[in-house]
Backbone bond lengths (Angstrom), bond angles and torsions (degrees), N, CA, C in turn:
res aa  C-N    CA-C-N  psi(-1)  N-CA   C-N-CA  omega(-1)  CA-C   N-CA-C  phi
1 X - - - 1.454 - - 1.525 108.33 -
2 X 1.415 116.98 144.97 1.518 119.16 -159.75 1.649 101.33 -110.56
3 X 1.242 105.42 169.28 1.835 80.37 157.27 0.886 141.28 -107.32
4 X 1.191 98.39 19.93 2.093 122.97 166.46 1.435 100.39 -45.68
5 X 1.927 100.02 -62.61 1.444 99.20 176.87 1.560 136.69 -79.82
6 X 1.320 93.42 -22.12 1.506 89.35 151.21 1.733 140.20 -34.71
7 X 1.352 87.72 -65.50 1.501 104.75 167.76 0.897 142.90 -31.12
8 X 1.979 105.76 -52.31 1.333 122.41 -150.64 2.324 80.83 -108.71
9 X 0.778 97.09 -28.35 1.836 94.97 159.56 1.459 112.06 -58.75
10 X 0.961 132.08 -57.92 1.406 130.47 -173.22 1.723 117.06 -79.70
11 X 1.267 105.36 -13.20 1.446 122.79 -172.21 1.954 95.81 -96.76
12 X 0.995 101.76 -32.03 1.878 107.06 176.35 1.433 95.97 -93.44
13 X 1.217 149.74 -23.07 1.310 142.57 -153.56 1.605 74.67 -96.57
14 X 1.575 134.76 -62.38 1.314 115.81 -152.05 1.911 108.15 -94.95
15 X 0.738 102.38 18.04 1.697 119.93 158.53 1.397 114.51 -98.37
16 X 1.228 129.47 -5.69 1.577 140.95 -152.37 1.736 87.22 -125.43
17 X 1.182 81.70 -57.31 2.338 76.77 179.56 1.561 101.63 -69.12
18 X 1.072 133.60 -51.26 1.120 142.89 -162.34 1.743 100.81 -60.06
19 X 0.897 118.02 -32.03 1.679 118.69 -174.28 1.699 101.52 -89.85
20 X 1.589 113.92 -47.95 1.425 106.09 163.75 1.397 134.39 -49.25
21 X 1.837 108.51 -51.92 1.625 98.75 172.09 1.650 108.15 -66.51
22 X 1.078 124.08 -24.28 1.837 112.89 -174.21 1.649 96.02 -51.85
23 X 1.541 116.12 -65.94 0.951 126.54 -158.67 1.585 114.64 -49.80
24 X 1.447 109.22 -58.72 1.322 116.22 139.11 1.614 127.64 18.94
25 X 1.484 83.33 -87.12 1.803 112.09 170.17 0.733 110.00 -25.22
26 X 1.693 125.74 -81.04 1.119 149.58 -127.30 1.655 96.12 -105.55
27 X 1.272 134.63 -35.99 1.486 112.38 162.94 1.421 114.14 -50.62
28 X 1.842 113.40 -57.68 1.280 121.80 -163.99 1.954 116.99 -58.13
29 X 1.688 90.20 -26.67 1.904 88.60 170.17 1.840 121.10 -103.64
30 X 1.489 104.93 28.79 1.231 110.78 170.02 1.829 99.35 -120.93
31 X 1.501 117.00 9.82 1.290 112.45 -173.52 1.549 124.81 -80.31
32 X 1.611 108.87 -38.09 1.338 120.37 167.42 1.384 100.35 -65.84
33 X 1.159 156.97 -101.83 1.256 144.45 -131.37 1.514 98.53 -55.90
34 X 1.215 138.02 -44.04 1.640 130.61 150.78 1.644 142.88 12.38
35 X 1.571 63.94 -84.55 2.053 105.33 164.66 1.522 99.15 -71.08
36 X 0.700 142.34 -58.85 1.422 149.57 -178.92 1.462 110.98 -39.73
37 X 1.898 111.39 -76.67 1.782 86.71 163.26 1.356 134.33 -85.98
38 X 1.446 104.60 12.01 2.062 91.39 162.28 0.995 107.04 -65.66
39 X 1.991 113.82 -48.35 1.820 105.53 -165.69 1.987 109.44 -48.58
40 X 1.693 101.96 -30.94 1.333 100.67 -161.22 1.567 112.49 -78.68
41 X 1.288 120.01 -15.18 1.536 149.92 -178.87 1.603 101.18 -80.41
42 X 1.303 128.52 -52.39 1.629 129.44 168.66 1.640 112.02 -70.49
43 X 1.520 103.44 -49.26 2.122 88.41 169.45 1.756 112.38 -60.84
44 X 0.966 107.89 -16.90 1.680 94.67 -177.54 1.248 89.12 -95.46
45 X 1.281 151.28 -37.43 1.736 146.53 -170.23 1.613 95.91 -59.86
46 X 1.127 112.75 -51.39 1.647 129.37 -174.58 1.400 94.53 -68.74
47 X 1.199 152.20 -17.68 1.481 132.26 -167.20 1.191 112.76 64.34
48 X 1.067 136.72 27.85 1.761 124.16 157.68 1.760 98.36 -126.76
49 X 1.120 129.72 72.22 1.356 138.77 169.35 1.196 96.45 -66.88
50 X 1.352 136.81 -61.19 1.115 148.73 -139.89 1.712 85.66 -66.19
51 X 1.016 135.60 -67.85 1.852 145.23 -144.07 1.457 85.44 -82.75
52 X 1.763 145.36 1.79 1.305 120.08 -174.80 1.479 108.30 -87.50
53 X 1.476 117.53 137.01 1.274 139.00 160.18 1.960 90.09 -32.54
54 X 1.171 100.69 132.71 1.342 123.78 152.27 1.871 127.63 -66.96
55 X 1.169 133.24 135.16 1.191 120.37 177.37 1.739 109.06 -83.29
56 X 1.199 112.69 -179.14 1.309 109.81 -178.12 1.380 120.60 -75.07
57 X 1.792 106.04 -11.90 1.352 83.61 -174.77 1.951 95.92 -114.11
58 X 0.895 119.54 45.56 1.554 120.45 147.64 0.838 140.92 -90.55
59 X 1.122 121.35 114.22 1.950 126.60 177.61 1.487 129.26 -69.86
């Protein structure tokens, strides 16, 4: 093994993590607003819509 391939292994290995944690990201900061309308999807299933906490972004 040369270190041509060396290189280009460790250079794909950290392009390979690098695309996983992004992805990562971007599930973990679409998760609260998520959670947010199931809770609001089960108070209206439950019939007390009316008493649910509002999220932050309701007017």
């Amino acid at each position: 093994m040369d270190w041509d391939k060396v290189s280009l292994i460790i250079l794909a290995s950290f392009g390979c993590l690098t695309l996983l944690l992004t992805q990562i990201g971007e599930v973990l900061s679409k998760l609260p607003p998520i959670i947010r309308a199931w809770r609001r999807v089960r108070s209206e299933l439950d019939g007390d819509g009316d008493s649910a906490t509002p999220g932050p972004d309701a007017d």
